[in-house]
N, CA, C and O of each residue as an XYZ file, in Angstrom:
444
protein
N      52.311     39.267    150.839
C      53.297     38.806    149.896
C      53.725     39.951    148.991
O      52.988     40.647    148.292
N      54.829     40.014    149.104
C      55.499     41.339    148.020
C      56.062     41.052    146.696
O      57.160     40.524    146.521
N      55.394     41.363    145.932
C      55.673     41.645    144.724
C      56.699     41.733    143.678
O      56.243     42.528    142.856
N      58.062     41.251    143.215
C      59.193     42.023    142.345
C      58.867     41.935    141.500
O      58.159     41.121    140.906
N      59.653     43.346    141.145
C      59.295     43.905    139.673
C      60.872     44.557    139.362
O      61.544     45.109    140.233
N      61.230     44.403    138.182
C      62.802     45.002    137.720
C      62.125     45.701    136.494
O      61.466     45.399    135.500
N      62.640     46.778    137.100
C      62.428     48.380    136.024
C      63.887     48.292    135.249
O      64.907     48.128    135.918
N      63.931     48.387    134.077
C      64.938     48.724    133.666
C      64.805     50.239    132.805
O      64.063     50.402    131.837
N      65.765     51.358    133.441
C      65.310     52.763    133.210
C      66.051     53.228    131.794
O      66.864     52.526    131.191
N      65.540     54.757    131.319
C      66.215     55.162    129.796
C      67.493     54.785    129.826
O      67.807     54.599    128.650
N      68.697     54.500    130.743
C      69.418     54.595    130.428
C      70.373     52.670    130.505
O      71.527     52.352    130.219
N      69.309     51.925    130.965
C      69.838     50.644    130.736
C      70.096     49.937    132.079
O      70.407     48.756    132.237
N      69.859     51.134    133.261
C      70.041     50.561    133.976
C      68.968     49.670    135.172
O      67.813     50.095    135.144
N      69.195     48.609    136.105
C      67.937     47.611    136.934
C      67.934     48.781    137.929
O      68.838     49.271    138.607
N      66.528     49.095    137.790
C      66.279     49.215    139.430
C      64.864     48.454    139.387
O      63.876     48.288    138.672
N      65.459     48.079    140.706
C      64.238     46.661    141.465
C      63.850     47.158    142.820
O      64.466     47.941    143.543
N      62.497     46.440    143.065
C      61.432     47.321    143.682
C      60.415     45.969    144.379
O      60.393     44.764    144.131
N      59.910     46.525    144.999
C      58.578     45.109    145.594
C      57.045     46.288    145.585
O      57.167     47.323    146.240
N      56.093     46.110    145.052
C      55.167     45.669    145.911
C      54.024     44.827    146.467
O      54.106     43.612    146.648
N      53.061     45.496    146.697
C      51.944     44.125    146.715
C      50.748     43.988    146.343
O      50.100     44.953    145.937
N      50.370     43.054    146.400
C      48.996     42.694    145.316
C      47.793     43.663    145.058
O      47.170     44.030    146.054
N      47.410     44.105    143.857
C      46.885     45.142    143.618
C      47.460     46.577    143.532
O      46.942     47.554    142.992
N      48.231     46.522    143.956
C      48.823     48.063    143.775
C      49.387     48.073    141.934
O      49.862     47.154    141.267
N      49.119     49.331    141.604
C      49.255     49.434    140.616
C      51.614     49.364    140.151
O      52.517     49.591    140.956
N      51.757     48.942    138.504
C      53.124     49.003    138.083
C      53.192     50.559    138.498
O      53.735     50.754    139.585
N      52.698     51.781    137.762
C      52.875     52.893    137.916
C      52.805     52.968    139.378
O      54.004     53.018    139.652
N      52.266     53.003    140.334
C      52.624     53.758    141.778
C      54.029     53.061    142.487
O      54.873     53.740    143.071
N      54.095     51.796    142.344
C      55.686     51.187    142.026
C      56.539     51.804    141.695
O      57.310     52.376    142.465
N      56.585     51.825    140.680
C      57.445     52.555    139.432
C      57.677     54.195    139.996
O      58.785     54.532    140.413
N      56.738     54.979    139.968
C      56.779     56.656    140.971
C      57.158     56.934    142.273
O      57.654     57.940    142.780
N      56.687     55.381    142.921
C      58.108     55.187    144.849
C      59.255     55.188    144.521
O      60.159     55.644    145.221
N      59.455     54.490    142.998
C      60.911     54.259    143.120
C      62.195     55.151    142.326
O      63.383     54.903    142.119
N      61.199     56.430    141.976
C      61.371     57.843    141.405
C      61.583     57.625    139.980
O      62.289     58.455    139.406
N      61.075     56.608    139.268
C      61.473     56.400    137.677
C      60.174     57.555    137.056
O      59.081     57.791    137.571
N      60.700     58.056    135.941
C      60.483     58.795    134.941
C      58.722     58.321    134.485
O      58.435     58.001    133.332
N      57.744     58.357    135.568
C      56.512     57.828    135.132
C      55.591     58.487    135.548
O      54.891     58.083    136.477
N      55.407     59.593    134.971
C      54.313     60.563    135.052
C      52.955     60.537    135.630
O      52.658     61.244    136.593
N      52.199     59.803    135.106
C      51.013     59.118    135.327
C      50.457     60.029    135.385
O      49.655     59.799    136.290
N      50.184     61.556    134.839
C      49.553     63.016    134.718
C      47.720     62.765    134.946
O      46.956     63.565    135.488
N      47.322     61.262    134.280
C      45.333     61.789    134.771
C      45.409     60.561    135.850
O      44.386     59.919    136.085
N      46.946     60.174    136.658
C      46.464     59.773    138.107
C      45.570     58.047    137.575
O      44.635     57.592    138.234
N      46.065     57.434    136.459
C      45.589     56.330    136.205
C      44.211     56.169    135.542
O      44.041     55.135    134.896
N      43.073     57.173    135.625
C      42.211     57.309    134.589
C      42.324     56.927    133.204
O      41.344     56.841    132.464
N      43.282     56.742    132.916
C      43.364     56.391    131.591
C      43.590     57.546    129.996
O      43.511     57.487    128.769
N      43.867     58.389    130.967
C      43.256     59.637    129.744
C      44.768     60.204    128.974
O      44.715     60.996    128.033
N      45.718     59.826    129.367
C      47.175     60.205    129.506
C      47.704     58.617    128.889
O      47.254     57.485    129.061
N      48.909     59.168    128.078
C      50.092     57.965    128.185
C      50.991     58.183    128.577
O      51.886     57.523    128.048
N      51.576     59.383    129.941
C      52.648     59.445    130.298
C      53.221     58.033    131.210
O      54.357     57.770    131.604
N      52.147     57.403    131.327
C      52.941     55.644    131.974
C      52.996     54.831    131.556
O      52.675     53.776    132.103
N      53.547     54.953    130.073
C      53.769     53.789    128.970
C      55.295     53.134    129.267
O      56.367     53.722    129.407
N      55.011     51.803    129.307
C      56.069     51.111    129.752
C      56.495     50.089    129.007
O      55.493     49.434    128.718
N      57.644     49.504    128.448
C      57.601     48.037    127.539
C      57.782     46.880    128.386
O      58.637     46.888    129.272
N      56.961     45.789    128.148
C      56.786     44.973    129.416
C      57.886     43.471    128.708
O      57.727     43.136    127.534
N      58.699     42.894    129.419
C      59.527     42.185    128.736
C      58.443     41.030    128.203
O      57.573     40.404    128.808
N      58.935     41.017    126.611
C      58.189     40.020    126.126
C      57.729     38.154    127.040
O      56.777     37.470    126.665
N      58.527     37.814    128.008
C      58.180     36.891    128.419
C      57.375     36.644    129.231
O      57.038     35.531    129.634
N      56.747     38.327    129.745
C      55.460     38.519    130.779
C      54.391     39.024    130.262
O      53.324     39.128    130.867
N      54.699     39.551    128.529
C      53.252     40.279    127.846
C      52.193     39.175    128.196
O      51.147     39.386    128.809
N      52.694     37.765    127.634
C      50.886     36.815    127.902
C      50.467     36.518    128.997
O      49.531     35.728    129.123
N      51.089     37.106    130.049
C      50.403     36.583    131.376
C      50.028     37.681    131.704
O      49.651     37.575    132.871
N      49.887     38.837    131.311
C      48.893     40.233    131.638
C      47.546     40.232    130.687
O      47.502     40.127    129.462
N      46.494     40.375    131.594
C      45.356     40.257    130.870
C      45.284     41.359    129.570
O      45.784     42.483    129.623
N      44.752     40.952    128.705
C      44.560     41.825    127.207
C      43.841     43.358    127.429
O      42.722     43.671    127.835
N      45.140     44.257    126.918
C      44.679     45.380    127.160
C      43.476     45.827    126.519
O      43.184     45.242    125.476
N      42.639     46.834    126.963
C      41.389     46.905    126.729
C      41.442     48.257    125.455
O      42.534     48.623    125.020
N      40.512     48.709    125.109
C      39.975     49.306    123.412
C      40.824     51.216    123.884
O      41.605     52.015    123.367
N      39.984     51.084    125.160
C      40.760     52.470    125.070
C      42.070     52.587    126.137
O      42.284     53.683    126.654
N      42.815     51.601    126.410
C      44.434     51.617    126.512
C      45.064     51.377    125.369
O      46.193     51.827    125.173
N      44.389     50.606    124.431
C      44.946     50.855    123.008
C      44.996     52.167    122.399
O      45.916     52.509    121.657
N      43.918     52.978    122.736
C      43.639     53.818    121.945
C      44.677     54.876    122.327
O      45.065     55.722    121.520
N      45.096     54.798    123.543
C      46.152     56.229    124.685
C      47.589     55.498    124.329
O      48.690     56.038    124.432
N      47.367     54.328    123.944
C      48.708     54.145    123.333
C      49.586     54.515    122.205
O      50.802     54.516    122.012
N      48.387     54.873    121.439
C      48.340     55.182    120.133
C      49.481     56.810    119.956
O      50.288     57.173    119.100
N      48.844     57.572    121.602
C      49.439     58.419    121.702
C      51.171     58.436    122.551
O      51.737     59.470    122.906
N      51.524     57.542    122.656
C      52.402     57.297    123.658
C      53.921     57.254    122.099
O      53.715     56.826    120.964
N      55.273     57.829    122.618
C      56.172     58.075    122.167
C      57.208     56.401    121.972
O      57.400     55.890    123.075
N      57.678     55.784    121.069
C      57.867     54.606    120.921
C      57.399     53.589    121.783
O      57.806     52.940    122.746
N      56.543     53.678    121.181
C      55.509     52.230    121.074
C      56.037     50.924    120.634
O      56.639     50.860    119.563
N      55.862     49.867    121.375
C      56.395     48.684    120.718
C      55.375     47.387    121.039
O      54.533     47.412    121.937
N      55.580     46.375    120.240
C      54.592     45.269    120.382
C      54.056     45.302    121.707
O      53.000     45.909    121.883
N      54.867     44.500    123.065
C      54.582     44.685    124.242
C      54.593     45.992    124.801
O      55.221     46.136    125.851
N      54.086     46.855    124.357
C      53.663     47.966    125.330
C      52.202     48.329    125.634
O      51.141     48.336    125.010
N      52.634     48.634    126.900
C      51.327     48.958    127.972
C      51.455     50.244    128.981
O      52.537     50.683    129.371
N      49.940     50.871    129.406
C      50.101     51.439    130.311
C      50.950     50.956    131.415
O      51.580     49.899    131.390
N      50.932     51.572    132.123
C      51.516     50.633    133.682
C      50.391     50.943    134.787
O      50.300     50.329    135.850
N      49.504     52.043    134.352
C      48.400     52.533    135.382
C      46.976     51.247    135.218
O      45.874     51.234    135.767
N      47.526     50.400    134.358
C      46.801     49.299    133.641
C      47.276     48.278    134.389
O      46.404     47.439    134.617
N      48.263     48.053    134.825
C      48.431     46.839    135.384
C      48.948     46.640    136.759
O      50.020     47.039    137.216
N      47.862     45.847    137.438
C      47.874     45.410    138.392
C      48.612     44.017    139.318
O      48.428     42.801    139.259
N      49.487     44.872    140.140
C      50.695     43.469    140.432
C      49.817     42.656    141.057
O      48.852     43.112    141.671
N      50.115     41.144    140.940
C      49.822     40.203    141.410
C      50.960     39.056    141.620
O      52.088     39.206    141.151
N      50.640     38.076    142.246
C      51.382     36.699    142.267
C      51.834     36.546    141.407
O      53.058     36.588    141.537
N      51.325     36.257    139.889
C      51.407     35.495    138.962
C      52.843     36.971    138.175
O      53.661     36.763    137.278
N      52.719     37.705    138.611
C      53.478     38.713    137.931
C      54.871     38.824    138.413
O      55.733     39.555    137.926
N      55.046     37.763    139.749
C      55.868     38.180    140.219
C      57.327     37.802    139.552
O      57.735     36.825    138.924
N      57.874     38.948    139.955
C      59.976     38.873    139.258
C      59.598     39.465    137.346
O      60.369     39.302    136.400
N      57.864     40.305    137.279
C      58.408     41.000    136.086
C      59.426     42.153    135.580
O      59.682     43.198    136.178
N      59.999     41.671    134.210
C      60.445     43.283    134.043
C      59.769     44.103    132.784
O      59.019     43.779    131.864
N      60.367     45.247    133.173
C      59.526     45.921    132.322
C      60.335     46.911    131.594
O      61.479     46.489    131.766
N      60.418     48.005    130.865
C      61.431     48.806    130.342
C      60.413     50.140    130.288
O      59.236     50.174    129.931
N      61.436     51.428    130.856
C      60.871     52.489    131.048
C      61.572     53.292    129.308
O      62.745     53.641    129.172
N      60.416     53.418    128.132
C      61.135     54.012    126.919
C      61.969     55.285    127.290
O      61.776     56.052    128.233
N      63.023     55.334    126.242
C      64.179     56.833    126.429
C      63.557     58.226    126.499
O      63.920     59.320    126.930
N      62.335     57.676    125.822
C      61.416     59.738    125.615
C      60.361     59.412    126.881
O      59.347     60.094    126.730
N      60.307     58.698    127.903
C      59.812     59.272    129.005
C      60.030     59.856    130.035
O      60.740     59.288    130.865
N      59.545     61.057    130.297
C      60.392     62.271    131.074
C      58.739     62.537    131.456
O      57.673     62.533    130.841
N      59.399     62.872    133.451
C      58.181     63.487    134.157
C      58.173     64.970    134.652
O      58.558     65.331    135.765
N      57.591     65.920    133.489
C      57.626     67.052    133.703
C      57.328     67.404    135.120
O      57.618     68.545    135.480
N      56.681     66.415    136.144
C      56.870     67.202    137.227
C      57.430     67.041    138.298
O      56.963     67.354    139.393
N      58.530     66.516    138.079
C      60.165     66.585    138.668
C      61.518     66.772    138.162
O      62.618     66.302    138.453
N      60.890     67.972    136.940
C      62.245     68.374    136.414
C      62.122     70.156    136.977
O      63.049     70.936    136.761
């Protein structure tokens, strides 16, 4: 079963994507060449895959944990619903989320 997910990128525009259960938003999001760094590879150690998740899907993602809060802390406009994306794992219940890629995320290693 495949997955949708609608990225909406810095500049406003949908790009939509599938995948499937368990695969991470970020490796999604990096097939589909959006601006998502993911520099420690999902470890957690980085916020280059900070994403704003549309408020009508924040409560159905399990509660981010002490130190994704904490890498958030470091992440460039931050907003209520924001999350890693190396944090969240597509599932069923996720399916047809969107999410918003912020304007200051840029992947130094495809420029």
């Amino acid at each position: 079963m495949s997955i949708k997910v609608r990225f909406i990128d810095s500049h406003g525009n949908a790009v939509e994507g599938a995948g499937e259960p368990g695969q991470s938003l970020l490796e999604l999001g990096q097939a589909l060449g959006l601006p998502l760094e993911g520099t420690c590879e999902g470890q957690m150690a980085c916020s280059t895959c900070h994403v704003i998740v549309g408020a009508e899907w924040f409560d159905k993602l399990a509660e981010a944990s002490e130190e994704e809060e904490d890498m958030l802390d470091f992440a460039a406009g931050v907003q209520r619903t924001s999350r890693l994306s190396c944090q969240i794992g597509l599932t069923p219940e996720l399916d047809g989320i969107t999410v918003e890629v912020p304007a200051e995320a840029h992947d130094m290693q495809r420029m």
